[in-house]
C-alpha positions in Angstrom: -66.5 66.4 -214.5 -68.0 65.9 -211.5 -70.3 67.6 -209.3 -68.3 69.4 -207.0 -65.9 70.8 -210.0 -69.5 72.1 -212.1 -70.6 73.6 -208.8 -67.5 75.6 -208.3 -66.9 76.0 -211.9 -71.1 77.8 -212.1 -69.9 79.9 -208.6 -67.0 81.1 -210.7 -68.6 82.2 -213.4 -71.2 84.2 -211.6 -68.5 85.6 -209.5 -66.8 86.8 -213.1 -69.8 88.3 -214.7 -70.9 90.0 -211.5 -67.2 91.7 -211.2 -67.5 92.5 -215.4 -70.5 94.6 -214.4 -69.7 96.0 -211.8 -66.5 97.9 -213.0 -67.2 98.3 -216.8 -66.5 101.8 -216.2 -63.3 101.1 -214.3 -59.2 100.3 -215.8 -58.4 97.2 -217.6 -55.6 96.5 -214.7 -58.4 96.5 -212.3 -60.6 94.4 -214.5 -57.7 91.7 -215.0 -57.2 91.7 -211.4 -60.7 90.8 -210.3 -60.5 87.8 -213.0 -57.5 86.7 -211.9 -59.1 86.8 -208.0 -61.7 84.3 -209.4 -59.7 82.1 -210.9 -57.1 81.6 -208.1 -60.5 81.0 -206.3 -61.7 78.2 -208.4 -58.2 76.7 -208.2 -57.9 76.6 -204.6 -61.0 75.6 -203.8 -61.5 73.0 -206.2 -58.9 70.4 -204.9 -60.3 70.6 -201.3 -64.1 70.7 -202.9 -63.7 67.8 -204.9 -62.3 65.6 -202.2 -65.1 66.5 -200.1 -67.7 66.0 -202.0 -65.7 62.4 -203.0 -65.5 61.6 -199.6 -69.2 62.0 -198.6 -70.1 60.3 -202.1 -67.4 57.3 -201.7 -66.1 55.5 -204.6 -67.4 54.8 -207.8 -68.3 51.8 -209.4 -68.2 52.0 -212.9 -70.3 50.0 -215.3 -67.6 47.7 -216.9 -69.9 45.6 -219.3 -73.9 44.5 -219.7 -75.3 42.1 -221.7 -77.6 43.0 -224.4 -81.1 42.9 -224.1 -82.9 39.1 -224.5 -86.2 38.3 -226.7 -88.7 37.9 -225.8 -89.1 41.1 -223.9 -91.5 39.6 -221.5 -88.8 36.7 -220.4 -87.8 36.9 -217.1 -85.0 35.0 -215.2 -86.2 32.2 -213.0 -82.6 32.2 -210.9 -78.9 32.4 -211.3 -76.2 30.8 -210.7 -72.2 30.9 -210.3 -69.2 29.1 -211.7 -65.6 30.7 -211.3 -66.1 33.5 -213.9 -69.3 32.3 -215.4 -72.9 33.4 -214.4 -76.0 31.3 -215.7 -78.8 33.0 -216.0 -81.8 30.6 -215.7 -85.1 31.4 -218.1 -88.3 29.3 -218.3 -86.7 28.3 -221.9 -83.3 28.2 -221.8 -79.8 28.5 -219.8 -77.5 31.3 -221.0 -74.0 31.8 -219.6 -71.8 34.6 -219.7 -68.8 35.1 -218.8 -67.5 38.1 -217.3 -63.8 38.3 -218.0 -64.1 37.6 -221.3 -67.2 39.7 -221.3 -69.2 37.5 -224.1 -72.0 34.8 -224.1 -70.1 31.3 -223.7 -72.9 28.5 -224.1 -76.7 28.7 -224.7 -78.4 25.4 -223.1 -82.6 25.4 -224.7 -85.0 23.0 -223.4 -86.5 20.2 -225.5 -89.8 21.8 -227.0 -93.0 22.3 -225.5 -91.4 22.0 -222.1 -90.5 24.9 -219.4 -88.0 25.1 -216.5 -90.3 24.0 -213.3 -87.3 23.7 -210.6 -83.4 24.9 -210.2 -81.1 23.3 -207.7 -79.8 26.1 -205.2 -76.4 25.2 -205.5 -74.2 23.8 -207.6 -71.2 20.9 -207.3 -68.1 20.4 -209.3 -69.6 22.7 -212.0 -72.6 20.7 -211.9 -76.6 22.4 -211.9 -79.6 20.7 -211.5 -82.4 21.6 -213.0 -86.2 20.1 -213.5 -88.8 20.2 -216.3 -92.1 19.1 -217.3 -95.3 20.0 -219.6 -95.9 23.8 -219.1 -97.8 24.8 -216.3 -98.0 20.9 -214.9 -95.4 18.9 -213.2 -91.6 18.3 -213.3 -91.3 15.3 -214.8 -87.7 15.1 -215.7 -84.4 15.7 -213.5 -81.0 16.8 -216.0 -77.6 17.5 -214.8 -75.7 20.4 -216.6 -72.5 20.9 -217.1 -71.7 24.5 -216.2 -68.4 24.7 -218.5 -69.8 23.6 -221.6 -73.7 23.5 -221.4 -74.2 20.0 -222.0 -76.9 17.6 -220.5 -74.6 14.8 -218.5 -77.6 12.9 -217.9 -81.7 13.0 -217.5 -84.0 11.0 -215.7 -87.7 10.7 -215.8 -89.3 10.8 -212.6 -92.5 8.6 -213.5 -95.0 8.2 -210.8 -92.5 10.2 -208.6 -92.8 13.3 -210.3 -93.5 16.4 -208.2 -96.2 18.6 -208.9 -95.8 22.7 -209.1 -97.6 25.9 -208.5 -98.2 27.0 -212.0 -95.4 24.7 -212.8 -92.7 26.1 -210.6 -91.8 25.3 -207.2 -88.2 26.7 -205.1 -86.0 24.4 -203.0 -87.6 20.9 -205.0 -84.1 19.8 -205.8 -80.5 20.1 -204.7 -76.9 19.0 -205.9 -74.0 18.3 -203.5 -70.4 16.3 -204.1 -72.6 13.2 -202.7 -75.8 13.3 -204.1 -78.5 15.2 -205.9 -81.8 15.5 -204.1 -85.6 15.4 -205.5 -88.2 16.1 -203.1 -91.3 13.9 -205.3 -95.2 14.3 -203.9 -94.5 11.3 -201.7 -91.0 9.8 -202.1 -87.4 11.5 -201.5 -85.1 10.1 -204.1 -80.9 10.8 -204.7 -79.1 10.3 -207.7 -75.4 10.3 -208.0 -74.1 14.0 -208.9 -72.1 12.9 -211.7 -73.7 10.1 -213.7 -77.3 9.8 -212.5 -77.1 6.5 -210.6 -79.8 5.6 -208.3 -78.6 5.9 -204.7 -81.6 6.0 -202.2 -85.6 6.7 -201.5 -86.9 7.9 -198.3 -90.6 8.5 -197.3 -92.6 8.9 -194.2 -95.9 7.7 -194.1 -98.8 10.4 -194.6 -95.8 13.1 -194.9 -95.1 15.0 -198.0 -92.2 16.3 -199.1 -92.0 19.9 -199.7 -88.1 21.2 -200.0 -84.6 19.9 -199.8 -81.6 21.5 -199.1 -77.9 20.8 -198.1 -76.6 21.2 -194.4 -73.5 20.9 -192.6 -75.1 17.6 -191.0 -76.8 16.1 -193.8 -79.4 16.2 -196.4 -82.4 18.3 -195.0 -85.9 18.0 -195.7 -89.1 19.5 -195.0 -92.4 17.7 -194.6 -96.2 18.7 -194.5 -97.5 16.1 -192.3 -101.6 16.8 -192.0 -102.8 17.1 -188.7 -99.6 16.7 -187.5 -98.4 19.8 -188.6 -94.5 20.2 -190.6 -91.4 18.4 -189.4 -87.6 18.9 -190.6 -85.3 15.6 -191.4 -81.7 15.5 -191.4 -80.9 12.3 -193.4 -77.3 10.8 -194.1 -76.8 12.3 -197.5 -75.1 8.9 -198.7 -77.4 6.4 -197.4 -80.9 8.3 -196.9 -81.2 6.9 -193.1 -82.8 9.5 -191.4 -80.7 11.1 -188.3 -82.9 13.2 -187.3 -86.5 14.4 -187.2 -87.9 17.6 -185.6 -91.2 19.1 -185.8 -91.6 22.7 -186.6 -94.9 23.6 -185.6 -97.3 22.3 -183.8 -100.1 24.0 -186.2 -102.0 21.5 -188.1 -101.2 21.7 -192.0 -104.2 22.6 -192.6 -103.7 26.1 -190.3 -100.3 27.0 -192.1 -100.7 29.3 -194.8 -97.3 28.6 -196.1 -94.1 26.8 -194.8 -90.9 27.2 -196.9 -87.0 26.5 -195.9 -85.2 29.5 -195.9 -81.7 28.0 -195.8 -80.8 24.3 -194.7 -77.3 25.8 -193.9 -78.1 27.5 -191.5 -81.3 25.1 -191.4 -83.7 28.1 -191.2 -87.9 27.7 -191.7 -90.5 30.2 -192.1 -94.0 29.5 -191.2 -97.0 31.4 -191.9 -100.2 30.3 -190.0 -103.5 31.1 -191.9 -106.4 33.2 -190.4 -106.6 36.5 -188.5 -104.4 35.8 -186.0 -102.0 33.5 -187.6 -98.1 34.6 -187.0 -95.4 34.2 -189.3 -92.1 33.1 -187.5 -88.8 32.4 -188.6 -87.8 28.8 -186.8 -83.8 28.3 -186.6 -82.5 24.9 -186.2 -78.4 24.0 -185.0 -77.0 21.5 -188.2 -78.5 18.3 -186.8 -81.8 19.5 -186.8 -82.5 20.2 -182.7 -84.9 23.1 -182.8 -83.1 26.6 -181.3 -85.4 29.6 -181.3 -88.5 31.1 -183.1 -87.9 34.8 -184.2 -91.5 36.8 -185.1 -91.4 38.9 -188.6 -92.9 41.7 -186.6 -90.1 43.7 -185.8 -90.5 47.0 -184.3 -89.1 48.9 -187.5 -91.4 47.2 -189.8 -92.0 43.9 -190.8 -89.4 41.1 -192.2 -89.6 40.6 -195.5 -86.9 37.8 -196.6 -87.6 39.1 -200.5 -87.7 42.6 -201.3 -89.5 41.3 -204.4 -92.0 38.2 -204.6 -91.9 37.0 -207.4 -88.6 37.4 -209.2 -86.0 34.3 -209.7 -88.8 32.0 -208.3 -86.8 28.6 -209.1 -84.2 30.7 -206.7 -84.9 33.3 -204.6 -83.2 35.8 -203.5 -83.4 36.2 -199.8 -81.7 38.6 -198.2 -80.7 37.2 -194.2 -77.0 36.1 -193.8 -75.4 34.6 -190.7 -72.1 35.3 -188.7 -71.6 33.0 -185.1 -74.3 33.7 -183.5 -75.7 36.8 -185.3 -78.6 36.9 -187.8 -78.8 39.5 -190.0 -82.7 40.3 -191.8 -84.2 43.1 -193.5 -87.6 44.9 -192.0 -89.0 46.8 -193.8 -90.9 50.4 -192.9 -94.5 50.7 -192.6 -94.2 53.0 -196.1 -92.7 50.1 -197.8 -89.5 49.7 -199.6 -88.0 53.4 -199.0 -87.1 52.9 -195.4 -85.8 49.6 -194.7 -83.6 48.5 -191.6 -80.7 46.2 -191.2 -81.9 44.1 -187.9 -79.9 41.9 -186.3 -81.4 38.5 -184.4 -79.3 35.8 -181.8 -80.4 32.8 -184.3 -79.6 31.0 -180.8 -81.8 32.7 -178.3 -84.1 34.7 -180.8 -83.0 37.9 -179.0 -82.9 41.3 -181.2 -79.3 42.8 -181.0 -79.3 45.7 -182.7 -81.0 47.3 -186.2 -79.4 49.8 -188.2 -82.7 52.0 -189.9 -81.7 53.8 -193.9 -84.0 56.4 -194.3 -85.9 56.5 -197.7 -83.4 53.7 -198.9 -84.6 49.8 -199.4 -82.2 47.2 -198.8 -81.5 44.9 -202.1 -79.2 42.0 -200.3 -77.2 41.1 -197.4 -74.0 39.7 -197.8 -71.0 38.4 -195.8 -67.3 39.7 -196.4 -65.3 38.1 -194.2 -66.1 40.0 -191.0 -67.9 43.1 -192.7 -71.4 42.8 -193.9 -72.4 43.9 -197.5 -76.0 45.6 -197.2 -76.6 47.5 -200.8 -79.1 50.2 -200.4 -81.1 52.0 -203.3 -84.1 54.4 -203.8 -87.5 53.5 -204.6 -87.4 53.5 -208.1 -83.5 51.9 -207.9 -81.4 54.7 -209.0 -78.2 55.5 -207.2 -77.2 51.8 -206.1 -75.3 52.3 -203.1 -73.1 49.6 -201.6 -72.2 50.2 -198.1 -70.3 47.7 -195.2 -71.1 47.3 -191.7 -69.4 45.5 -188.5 -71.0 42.8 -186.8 -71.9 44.8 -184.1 -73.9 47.3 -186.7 -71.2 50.1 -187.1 -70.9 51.4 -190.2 -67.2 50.8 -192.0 -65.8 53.1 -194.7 -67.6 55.0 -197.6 -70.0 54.0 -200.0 -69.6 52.0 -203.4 -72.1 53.9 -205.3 -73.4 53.7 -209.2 -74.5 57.2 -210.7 -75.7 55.7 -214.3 -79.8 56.3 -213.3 -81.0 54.3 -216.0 -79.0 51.0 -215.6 -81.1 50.0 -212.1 -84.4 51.9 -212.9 -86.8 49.8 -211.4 -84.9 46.8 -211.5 -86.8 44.7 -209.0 -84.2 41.8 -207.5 -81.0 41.7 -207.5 -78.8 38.8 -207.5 -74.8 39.7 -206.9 -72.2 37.7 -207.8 -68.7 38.6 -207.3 -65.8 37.6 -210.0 -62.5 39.0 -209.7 -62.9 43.0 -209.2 -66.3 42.7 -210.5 -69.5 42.9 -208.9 -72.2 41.4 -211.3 -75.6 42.3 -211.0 -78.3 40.3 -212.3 -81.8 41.7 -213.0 -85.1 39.4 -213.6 -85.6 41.9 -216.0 -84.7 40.4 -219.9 -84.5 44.1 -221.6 -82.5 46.8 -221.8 -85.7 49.6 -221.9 -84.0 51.3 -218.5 -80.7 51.3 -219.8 -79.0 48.4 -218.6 -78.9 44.7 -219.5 -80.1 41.7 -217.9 -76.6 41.5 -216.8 -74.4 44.0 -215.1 -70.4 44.0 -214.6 -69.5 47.3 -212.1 -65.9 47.7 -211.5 -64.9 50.3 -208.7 -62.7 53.1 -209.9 
């Protein structure tokens, strides 16, 4: 039942027992009468209740399927990643895909021993993935190509002396897979293999420069570079030759001044830099698809601060990062100065830098921003997760229609990150989270009633 038929059911009820009471002492007729009153009530004002209430609730999306929980419990995904109606859930171990019409585990890809997952390529290519992987805790020293349909390795190879290293043996953005090439950004050395058999295909460096991410653009193959004094510069290369097209520096902050540098996107070609020291700014610097610098947008936004992952930390190979673009709108999340429970929908001119509009949701945080056509998806929850809420906006901030909204409390209790994925009706939800200790698995299927 829901809750506008148990409120109306608990009013009728009272209404009942009060009447019973009250004319004990009076005919049966009368008593019948006053019992029938309540009941034609409760009848009529059911039907109007319950659409209410519906209407100011929206629909209902309904937990279809989950996963069961993984071992160990402390395992946590390192990113995700789609394939028609498979989702590959990425551990430091192993690659597990599921897939969601048929509702089972398909293949289960484990890592040669005494190895761990150290990189995960953002996208993938003709059912291709590329993933990295190396002593624990060291470098990457091998590159493998998965095939998303079956699980198997098409090929490996070892990177030698052009190995990359990683922060506790994981670094975001180090590779990338297109139709034309897949990408490793080494220490000193960009190198491209082809997609589908491995083949050496190109090395680019620039002297002093180090490589730091790679990503695929609209114009090419883009890469950025810590550079020393020099500061960090973005490359477009030709994605089948490696000869450079373009090269833009970002900042003119030595490298020694930035506390972090990290490319958000290469399409749109987006790049966050933080500069160190009490003054030091963090800016998000948007680039058109050749590389020509366009504007430099501040994360201090006047309803809070930017924050491009709700939770550092989770899916580190791939991170979730809530911005999307539309034309000539950005769309970010800030959030409040009382952290994750009032977060805004902002939106930026990613050609100007100018603010457009921002759309606060009170004691709600925002869990990912995505594009629908013209509508944008911007899922809101509560603190502690219950009550996932999916709600649409225009491109102009207006918001469009009711909510989507899960009532199961336990199934997002704390979940942390969430990546979506959409198959067919299904919205799948994937937590970093490996157990089922809140209720729902690693792996969620909601289905809207």
């Amino acid at each position: 039942m829901t809750l506008g038929l148990n409120l109306l059911l608990l009013i009728s009820i009272i209404f009942v027992i009060a009447t019973v009471r009250s004319r004990l002492r009076r005919s049966a007729k009368q008593l019948i009468a006053a019992g029938s009153a309540a009941l034609l009530a409760f009848a009529l004002g059911y039907w109007p209740a319950d659409r209410a209430f519906g209407a100011l609730r929206g629909r209902l999306l309904q937990v279809a399927w989950t996963t069961p929980s993984e071992r160990p419990a402390t395992t946590r995904a390192a990113g995700v990643w789609s394939d028609g109606p498979r989702v590959v859930r990425a551990r430091f171990d192993r690659l597990i895909a599921y897939d969601v019409e048929q509702q089972a585990s398909t293949w289960v890809h484990e890592l040669p021993a005494r190895v761990e997952l150290c990189a995960m390529s953002r996208s993938t290519s003709g059912g291709v993935g590329l993933i990295g992987y190396g002593p624990a805790g060291t470098t990457c020293t091998t590159l493998a190509a998965i095939d998303l349909r079956t699980g198997r390795t098409l090929w490996t190879r070892s990177l030698g002396s052009r190995r990359f290293s990683a922060s506790e043996g994981r670094e975001a953005d180090r590779i990338e897979i297109s139709a034309r090439a897949a990408v490793v950004a080494g220490d000193a050395t960009v190198m491209a293999f082809a997609p589908r058999t491995g083949r050496p295909l190109w090395r680019w460096s620039v002297p002093g420069c180090t490589p730091r991410a790679v990503g695929n653009g609209p114009g090419g193959t883009v890469v950025l570079s810590g550079c020393g004094a020099r500061g960090f510069t973005v490359s477009v290369l030709n994605p089948r030759t490696g000869r450079p097209l373009r090269r833009t520096a970002v900042t003119d902050a030595p490298e020694g001044q930035v506390r972090s540098a990290e490319l958000v996107s290469a399409h749109p070609l987006l790049v966050k830099i933080g500069e160190s020291g009490e003054r030091g700014r963090e800016v998000l610097h948007t680039f058109d698809e050749t590389g020509r610098p366009r504007a430099a947008i501040p994360f201090d936004d006047q309803d809070g601060k930017i924050e491009l992952e709700e939770h550092p930390g989770d899916f580190p190979l791939r991170p979730v990062r809530r911005f999307a673009v539309h034309g000539d709108t950005l769309l970010l999340v800030a959030e409040g100065d009382d952290h994750r429970t009032s977060d805004a929908l902002v939106a930026y001119s990613p050609t100007t830098g100018e603010r457009k509009w921002s759309r606060p949701q009170k004691r709600l945080a925002i869990k990912w921003i995505r594009l629908t056509g013209d509508r944008i998806e911007a899922p809101v929850s509560s603190s502690t997760g219950r009550h996932l809420r999916v709600r649409n906006f225009s491109l102009t901030g207006a918001k469009i229609g009711g909510d989507l909204t899960n009532d199961d409390q336990d199934i997002f209790f704390y979940s942390g990150a969430l990546e979506p994925v959409t198959v067919g009706e299904f919205l799948v939800v994937v937590r970093a989270d490996a157990t089922k200790r809140y209720g729902g698995g690693p792996i969620t299927a909601l289905r809207p009633k």
